[in-house]
N, C-alpha and C positions, 0 to 999 in steps of 0.2 A: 103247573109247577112254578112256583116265586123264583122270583128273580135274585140272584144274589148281587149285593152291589158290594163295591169294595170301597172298605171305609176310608171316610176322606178327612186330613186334619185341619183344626180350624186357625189353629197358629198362623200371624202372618210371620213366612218363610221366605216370601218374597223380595226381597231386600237381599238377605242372605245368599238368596241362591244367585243372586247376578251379581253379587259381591265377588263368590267363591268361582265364579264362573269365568269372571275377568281377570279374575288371579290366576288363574290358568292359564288364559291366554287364549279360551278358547271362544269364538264367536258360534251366534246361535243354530248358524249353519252346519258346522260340529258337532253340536252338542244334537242336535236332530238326526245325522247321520249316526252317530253313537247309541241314541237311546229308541229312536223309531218314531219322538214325536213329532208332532207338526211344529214348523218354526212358529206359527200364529201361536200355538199352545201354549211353550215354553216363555213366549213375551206375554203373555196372558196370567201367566203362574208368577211370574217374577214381577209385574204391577200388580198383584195379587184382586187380576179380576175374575180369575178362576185356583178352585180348591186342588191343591193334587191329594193321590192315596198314600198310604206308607209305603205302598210296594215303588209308588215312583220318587219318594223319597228317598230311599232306599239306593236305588238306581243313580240319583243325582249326587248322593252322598259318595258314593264308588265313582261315577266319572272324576268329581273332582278332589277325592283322595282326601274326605273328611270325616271324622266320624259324626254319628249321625244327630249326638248332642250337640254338635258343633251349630247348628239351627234353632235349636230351641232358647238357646243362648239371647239374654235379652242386650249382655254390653257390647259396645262396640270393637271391631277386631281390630286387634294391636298396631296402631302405627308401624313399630319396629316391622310388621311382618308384611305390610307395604313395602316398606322400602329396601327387605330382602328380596321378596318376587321379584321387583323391577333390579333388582342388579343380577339378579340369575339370569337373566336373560345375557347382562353383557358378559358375564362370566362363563355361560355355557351349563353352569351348574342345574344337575336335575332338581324342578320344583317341586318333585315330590318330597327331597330331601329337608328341602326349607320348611315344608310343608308337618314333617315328620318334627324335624326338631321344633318348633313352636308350638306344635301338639305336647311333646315332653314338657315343654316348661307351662306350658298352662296348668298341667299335673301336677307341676312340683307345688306347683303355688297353689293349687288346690288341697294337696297333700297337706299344705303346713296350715291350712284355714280349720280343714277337717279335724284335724288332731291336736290343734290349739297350740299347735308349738309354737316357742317366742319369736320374736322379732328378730332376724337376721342382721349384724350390722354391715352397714354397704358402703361402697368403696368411694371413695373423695369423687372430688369433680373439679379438674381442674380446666374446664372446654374455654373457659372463659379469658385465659391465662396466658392467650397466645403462643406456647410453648411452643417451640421448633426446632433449634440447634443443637446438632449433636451435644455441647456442654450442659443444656441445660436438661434433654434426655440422662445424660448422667448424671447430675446432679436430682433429678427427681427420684431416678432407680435408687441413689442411696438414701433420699428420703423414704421411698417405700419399706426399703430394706429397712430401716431404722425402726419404722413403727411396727413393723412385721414383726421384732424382736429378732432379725436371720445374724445379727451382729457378727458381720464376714464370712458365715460359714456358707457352705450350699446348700442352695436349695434342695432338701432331699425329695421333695412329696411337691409338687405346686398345686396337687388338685386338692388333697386333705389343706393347705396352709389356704389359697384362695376361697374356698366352699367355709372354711372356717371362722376366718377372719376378716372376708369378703364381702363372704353373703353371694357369692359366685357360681351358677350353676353350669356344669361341665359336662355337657355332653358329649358321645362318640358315635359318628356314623358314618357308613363307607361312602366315598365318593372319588369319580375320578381321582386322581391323584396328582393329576398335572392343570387340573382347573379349581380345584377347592384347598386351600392350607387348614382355611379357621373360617370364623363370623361372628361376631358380637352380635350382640340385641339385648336393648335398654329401655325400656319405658317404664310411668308409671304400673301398666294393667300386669307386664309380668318380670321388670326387673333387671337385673344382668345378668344375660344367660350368654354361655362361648358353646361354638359348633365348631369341634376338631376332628379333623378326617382321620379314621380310625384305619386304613389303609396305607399311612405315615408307619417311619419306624419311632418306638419310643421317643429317641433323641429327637427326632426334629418335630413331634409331638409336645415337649416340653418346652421347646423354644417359640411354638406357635403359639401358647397359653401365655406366654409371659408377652409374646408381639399383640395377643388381642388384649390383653389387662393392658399396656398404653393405649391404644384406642379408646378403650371404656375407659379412659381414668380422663385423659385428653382430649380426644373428639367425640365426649358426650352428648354431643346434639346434632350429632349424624344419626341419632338411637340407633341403626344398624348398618355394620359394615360384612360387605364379601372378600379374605384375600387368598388370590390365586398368588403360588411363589412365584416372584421375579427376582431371584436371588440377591443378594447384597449387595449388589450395583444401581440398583433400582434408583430413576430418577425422579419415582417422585415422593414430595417432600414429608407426607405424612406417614409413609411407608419406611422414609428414612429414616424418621424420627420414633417409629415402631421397632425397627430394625434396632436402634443405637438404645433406646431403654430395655429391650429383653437381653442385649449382650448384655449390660452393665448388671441389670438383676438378674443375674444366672452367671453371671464372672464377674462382681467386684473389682476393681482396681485393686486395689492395696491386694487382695488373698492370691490374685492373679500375681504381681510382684513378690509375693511371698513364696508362693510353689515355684514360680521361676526362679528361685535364686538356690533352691534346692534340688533344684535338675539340671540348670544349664553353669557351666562352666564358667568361673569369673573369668579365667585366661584366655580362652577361645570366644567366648559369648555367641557359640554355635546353635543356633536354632533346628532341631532336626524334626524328620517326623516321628520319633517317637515321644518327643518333648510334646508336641500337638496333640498325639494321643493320648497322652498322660490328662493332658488339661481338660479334654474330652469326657475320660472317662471320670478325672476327677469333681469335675462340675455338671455331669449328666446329659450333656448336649454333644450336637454333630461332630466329626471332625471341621466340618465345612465353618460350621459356629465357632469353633475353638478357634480356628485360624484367621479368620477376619474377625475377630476380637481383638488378638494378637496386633495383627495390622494397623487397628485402630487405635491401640497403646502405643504403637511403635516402637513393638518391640519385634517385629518380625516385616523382614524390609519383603515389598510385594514384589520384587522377580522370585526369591525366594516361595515364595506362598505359591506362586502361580506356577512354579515347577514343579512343587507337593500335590497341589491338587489335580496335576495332568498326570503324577503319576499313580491316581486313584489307591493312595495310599491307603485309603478305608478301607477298603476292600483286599486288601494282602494279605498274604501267612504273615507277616512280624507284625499287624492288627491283631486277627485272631488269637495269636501267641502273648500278646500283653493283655489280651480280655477283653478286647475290644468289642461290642458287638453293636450294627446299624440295621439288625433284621426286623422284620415288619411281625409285632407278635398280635395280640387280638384282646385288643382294650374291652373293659366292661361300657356298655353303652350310655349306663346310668351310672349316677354318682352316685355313694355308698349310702350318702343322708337319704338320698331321694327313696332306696330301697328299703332304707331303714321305716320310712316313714309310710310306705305301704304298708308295710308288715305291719307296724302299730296299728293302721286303722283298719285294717283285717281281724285282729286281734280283740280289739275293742269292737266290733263288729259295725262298724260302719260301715262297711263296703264288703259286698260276695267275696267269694273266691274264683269267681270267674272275672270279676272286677279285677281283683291282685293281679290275675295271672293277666289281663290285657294292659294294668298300668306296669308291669316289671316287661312286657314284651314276651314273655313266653308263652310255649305250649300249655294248656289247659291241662292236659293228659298228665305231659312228662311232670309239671307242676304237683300235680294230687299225687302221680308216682311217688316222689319224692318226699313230701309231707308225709305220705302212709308208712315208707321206709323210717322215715325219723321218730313218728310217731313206736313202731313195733321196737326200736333203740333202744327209747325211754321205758 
């Protein structure tokens, strides 16, 4: 009886696989406990003085949570997604999830090569600029706001205005909620892409987008940042300087002075919490956001603030009676472009349908479900 052997590939993979192997974190001792082979093996494979099969491609691909063109690939892998691995570590943050969002954005930028769509325009760079003082954070937000075209109003959409006028890809994925807010990543290979924890409530969803667009507009040559909330106290300084340009682009001065004059009393110039609320719901963001805005115009003196916020005003019957709402609802994961742009090349037949259904994230099944219903519609 012949022997079957199992076919071996000749690509060198080796590079790749100790790449992906360190980025994990895990050493070869691990990685041999995990898969069954010998350590001599796996240092053998990865100086590629020995072939592995598909089936242990395959294997090595699942330990380190890649898919498996992620090897065949001849460029080199993204700076940015260096320098997120090593801050998930100090962050706590799972590296699958970094792992997960730079997989999205290499798609998306695959997406727009595939189907020849134009040039995105991408966001200033001002890393060079030294920017740091809460005055000059606001004075840049109303520059943004200016070219934005938002002239005073609020931001209704940040993810349709940045993805737009950006060129900003906006991702959503669950993670702890007390060690992930957001993360930028900026290179040339894939761009500007934001990771916002989808486990957030809207509100403070919105104000995370606009803290990582200061990052990526300012400290561009970090290409990627991790931020866990340290709430607006936070001492340090680029986080403060994140902080003071998302209040200003998402509450302007002037429209902020404008609603206040229209809810709070000339004669008392009483600050209450439903005035907080108002600004809240008016501008899209926290209570918590509203009120250290406030603070920071001075227009709301901090013993004040800090008796509002102990009495977890957000969370009240006279909240939910004004409309308030801070609950955690369940963001799309991909941006609307991004799905849009599968579908085109689905359409124009570049890529299966089991291609769609693994770049949109879903079921295979529930997917053709779906299509077959829509199709019997028409």
């Amino acid at each position: 009886m012949p022997v079957k052997l199992k076919p071996s590939l000749t690509a060198a993979f080796g590079p790749k696989l100790k790449q992906a192997r360190r980025a994990m974190g895990l050493t070869l001792k691990q990685v041999n406990e995990n898969m069954g082979l010998a350590v001599s093996t796996i240092s053998e494979i990865e100086s590629e003085k020995r072939r592995l099969s598909v089936v242990e491609l395959n294997q090595f691909a699942k330990l380190y949570h890649r898919p498996v063109t992620f090897f065949f690939e001849e460029e080199e892998s993204s700076a940015s997604l260096a320098v997120l691995l090593r801050a998930a570590d100090a962050f706590s943050v799972n590296k699958d999830t970094i792992i997960e969002f730079h997989e999205l954005c290499r798609s998306y930028r695959d997406l727009r090569k595939l189907v020849g769509a134009p040039e995105m325009p991408g966001p200033p760079d001002y890393s060079s600029s030294g920017l740091i003082t809460f005055d000059q954070a606001e004075e840049l937000a109303e520059v943004e706001r200016n070219v934005l075209g938002l002239n005073g109003q609020p931001v209704r959409d940040i993810y349709d205005l940045l993805e737009g006028k950006r060129g900003i890809k906006i991702f959503h994925l669950p993670e702890n909620s007390e060690t992930l807010s957001g993360a930028f990543a900026c290179d040339e290979e894939i761009g500007p892409c934001f990771l916002i924890n989808s486990r957030h409530p809207q509100r403070r969803r919105t104000f995370t987008v606009a803290h990582e667009y200061a990052h990526c507009i300012v400290h561009r040559n970090q290409l990627a940042h991790i931020d866990a909330y340290t709430g607006f106290e936070t001492k340090n300084p680029r986080e403060r300087f994140a902080n003071a340009f998302a209040a200003a682009f998402l509450m302007p001065r002037r429209t902020v002075s404008e609603v206040l004059s229209q809810l709070v009393s000339q004669r008392t110039n009483a600050m209450s919490a439903e005035v907080v609320l108002h600004l809240a719901m008016y501008f899209g963001v926290s209570f918590e956001a509203a009120g250290w805005r406030l603070v920071s115009l001075r227009k709301l003196p901090v013993p004040i603030w800090e008796d509002l916020r102990g009495e977890q005003i957000a969370l009240s019957p006279t909240a939910r009676l004004l409309g308030y709402s801070n609950e955690v609802d369940k963001p799309d994961t991909l941006p609307r472009q991004y799905r849009y742009l599968a579908y085109e090349a689905y359409k124009m037949k570049l890529i299966s349908f089991e291609r769609l259904a693994e770049l949109l994230r879903r079921n295979y099944y529930e997917l053709r479900e779906e299509f077959s219903y829509e199709k019997q519609r028409q």
